[in-house]
C-alpha positions in Angstrom: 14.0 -9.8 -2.4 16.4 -12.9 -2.5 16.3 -12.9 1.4 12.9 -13.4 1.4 12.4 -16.0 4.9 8.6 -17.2 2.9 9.7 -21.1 3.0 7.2 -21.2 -0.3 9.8 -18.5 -1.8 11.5 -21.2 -3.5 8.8 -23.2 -4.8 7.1 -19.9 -6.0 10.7 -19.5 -8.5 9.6 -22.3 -9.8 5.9 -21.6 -10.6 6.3 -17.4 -11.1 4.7 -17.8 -14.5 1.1 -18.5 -12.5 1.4 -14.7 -12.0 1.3 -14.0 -15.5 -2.0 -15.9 -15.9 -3.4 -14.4 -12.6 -2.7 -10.9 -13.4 -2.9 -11.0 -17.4 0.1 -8.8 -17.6 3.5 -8.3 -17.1 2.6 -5.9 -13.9 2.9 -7.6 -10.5 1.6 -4.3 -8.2 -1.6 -3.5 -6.5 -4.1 -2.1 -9.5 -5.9 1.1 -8.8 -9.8 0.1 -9.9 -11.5 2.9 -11.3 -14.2 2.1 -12.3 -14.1 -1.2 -10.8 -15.0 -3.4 -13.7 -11.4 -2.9 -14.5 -9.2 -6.6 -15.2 -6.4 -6.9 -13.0 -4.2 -5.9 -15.8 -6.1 -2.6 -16.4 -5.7 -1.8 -12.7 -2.0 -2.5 -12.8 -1.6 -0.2 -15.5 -3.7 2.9 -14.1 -1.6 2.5 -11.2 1.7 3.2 -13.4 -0.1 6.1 -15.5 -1.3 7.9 -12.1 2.0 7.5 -10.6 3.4 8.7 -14.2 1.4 11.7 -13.7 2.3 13.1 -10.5 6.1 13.3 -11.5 7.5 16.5 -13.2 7.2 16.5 -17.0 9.0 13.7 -18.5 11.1 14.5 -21.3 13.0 11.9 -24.4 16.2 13.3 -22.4 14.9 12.1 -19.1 16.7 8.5 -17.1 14.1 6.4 -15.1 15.1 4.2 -12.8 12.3 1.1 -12.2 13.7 -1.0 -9.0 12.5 -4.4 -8.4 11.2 -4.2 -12.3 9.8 -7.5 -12.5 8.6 -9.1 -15.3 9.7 -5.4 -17.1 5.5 -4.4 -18.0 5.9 -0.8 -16.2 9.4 0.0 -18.0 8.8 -1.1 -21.6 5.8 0.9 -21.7 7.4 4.0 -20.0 10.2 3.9 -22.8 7.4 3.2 -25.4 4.9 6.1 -24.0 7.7 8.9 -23.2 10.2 7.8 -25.7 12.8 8.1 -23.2 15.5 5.4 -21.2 14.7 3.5 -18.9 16.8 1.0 -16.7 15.6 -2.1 -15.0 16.9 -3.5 -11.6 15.9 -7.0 -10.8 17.6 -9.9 -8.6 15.4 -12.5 -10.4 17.1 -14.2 -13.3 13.9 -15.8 -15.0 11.8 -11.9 -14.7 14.8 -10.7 -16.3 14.9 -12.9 -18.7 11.5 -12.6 -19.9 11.7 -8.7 -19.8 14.7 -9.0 -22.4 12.9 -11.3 -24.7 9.6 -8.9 -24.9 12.6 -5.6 -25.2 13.4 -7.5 -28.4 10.4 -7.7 -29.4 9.4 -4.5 -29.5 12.9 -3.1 -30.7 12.8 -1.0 -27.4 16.6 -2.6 -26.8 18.2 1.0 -27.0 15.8 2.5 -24.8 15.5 0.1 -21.8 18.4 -2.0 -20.2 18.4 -4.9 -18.0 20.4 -5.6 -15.0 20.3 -8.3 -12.3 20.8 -6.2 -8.7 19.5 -5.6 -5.8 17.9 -2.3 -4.8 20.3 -2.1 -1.9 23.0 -2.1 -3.6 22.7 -0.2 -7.4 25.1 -0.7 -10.0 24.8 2.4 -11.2 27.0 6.0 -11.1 25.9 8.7 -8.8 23.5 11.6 -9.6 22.8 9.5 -12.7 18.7 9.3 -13.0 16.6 12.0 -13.1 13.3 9.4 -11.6 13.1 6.4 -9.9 9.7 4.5 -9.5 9.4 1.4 -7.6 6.0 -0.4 -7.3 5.0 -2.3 -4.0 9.1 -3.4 -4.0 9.5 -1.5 -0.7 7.0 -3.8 1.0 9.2 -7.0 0.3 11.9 -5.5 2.0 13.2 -5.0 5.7 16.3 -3.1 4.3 14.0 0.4 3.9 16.8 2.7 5.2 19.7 1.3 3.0 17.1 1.3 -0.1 16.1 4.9 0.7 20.3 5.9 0.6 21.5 3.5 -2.6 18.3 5.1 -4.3 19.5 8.8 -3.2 22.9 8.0 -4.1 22.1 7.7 -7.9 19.4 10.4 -7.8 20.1 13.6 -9.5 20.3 16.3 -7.2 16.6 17.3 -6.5 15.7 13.7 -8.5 12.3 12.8 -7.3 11.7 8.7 -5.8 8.2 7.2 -6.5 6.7 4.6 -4.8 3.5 2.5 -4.5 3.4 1.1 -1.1 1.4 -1.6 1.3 1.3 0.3 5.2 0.0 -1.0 8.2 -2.6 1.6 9.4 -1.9 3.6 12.1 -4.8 2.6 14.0 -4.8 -1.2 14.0 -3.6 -2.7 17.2 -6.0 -5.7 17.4 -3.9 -8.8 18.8 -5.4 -11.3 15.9 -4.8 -8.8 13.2 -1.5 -8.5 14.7 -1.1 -12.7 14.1 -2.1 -12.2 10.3 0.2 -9.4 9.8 3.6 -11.7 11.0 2.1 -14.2 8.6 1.9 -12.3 5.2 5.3 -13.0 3.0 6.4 -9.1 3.7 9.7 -8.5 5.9 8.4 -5.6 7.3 5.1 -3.8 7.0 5.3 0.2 8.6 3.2 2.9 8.3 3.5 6.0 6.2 4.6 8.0 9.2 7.8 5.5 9.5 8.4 5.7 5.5 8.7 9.5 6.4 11.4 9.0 8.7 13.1 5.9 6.8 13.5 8.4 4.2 14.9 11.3 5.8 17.5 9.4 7.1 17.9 8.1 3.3 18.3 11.7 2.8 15.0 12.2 1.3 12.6 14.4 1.6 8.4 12.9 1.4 6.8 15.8 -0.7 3.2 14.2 -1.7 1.1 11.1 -0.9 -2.0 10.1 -2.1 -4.4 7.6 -0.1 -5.3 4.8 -2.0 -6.8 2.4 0.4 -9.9 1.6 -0.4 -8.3 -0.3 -3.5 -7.1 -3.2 -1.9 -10.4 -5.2 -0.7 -11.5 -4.9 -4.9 -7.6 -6.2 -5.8 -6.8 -9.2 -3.3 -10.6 -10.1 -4.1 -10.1 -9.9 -7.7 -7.0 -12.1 -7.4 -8.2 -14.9 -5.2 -11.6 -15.2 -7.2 -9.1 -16.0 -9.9 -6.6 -18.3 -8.1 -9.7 -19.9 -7.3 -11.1 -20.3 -10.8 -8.2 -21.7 -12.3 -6.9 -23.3 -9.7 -6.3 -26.7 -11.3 -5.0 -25.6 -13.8 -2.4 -24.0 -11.6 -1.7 -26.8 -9.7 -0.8 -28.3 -12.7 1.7 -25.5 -13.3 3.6 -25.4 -9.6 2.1 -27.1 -6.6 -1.3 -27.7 -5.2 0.5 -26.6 -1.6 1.8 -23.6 -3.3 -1.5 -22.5 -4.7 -3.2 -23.6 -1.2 -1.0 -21.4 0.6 -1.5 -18.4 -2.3 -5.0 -18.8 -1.4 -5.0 -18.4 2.0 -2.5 -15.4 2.1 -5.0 -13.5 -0.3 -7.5 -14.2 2.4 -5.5 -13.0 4.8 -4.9 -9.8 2.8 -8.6 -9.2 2.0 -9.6 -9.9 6.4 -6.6 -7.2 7.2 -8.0 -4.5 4.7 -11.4 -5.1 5.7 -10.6 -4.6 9.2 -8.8 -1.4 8.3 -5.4 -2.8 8.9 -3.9 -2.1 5.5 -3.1 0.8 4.3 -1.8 1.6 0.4 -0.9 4.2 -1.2 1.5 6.6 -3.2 4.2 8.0 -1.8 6.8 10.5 -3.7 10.2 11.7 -2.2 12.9 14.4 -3.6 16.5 14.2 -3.1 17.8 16.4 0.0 21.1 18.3 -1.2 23.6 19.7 0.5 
């Protein structure tokens, strides 16, 4: 999000193409690593097909929303696999950017669209989309309850809201834990009991969830052994304190999970009528 209070947020505008060497892809979410051997790219996509798979049968006729889209990897192949629209909503100018090139490319420009947005705040017509996916974009934000309404606002009545989210764990109330949790570059980090009631008073309903947590130690591991192995080489491409401080929030990650502090998961929602 473009409020983001990181002080690296900046500097990591500048050098957002290291992601697309550390990931391999055009997918910026937590991968799902079955069987663990998967690349990080791999992951990235299992997590879209599972999440893919839990929705009602997508149809050619079907509108999918993806908020906080990203470099575009999860919508272009949506449109590609289902044959169906898709619309992308992203407040970054350079993701976007990107994403339109690669629609080009692929001749996918009548089946996805690009818009600059943020989730709060949807340029879109009411009852409109028949899905909406977002991937890890609710953990950036501390604006939960307003994204949970603009989302339900262009919903189709009884339109279902997918999301992969990062949760703190019910049970972690260690004071030092506590310390690394105010230092990760999230606004706000709830658990899955709060996403509940954040989307209720969204005026959605939480109708499945699947616990995925024992995914993250493999994923922040996988990612810092390869910040670490190309490091210099990153450098090169932003900052040595950028990468230094990429470094040691991946640590941070991989300590919380370990001590059970992190949950992740996926979460799916319908739109409450009436």
């Amino acid at each position: 999000m473009s409020n983001n209070p990181n002080p690296l947020f900046v500097e990591e505008k500048k050098g957002q193409h290291i992601y697309h060497n550390v990931w391999g892809g055009d997918d910026l979410h937590i991968g799902i690593y079955r069987p663990k051997s998967l690349s990080l790219y791999e992951a990235n996509r299992k997590t879209t097909e599972r999440m893919l798979k839990l929705l009602p049968r997508i149809k050619r006729a079907s509108k999918i929303l993806v908020v906080q889209s990203g470099f575009g990897g999860a919508a272009r192949y949506i449109a590609e696999k289902y044959k169906c629209k898709v619309w992308c909503l992203n407040d970054d100018e350079k993701q976007n950017e990107y994403n339109e090139r690669k629609i080009e490319e692929l001749e996918l420009s009548k089946k996805v669209k690009v818009a600059k947005g943020f989730v709060e705040y949807m340029p879109y017509e009411p009852d409109y989309f028949d899905f909406v996916i977002a991937q890890d974009a609710f953990s950036l934000t501390g604006k939960k309850r307003e994204t949970f309404r603009a989302i339900h606002r262009v919903l189709k009545p009884e339109g279902r809201l997918i999301i992969s989210a990062l949760m703190r764990s019910e049970t972690c109330d260690d004071p030092d834990s506590e310390k690394l949790i105010k230092k990760l570059p999230l606004e706000e980090l709830i658990t899955e009991e709060q996403y509940g009631s954040d989307a209720k008073r969204g005026f959605l309903q939480q109708i499945y969830s699947v616990e995925l947590s024992d995914q993250l130690v493999h994923h922040y591991t996988k990612v810092l052994y390869t910040l670490e192995a190309n490091k210099e080489k990153l450098i090169e491409q932003s900052s040595e304190r950028f990468v230094n401080e990429r470094i040691k929030t991946y640590k941070n990650f991989i300590r919380l999970a370990e001590d059970g502090c992190l949950d992740w998961g996926i979460l799916m929602f319908q739109k409450m009528n009436g």
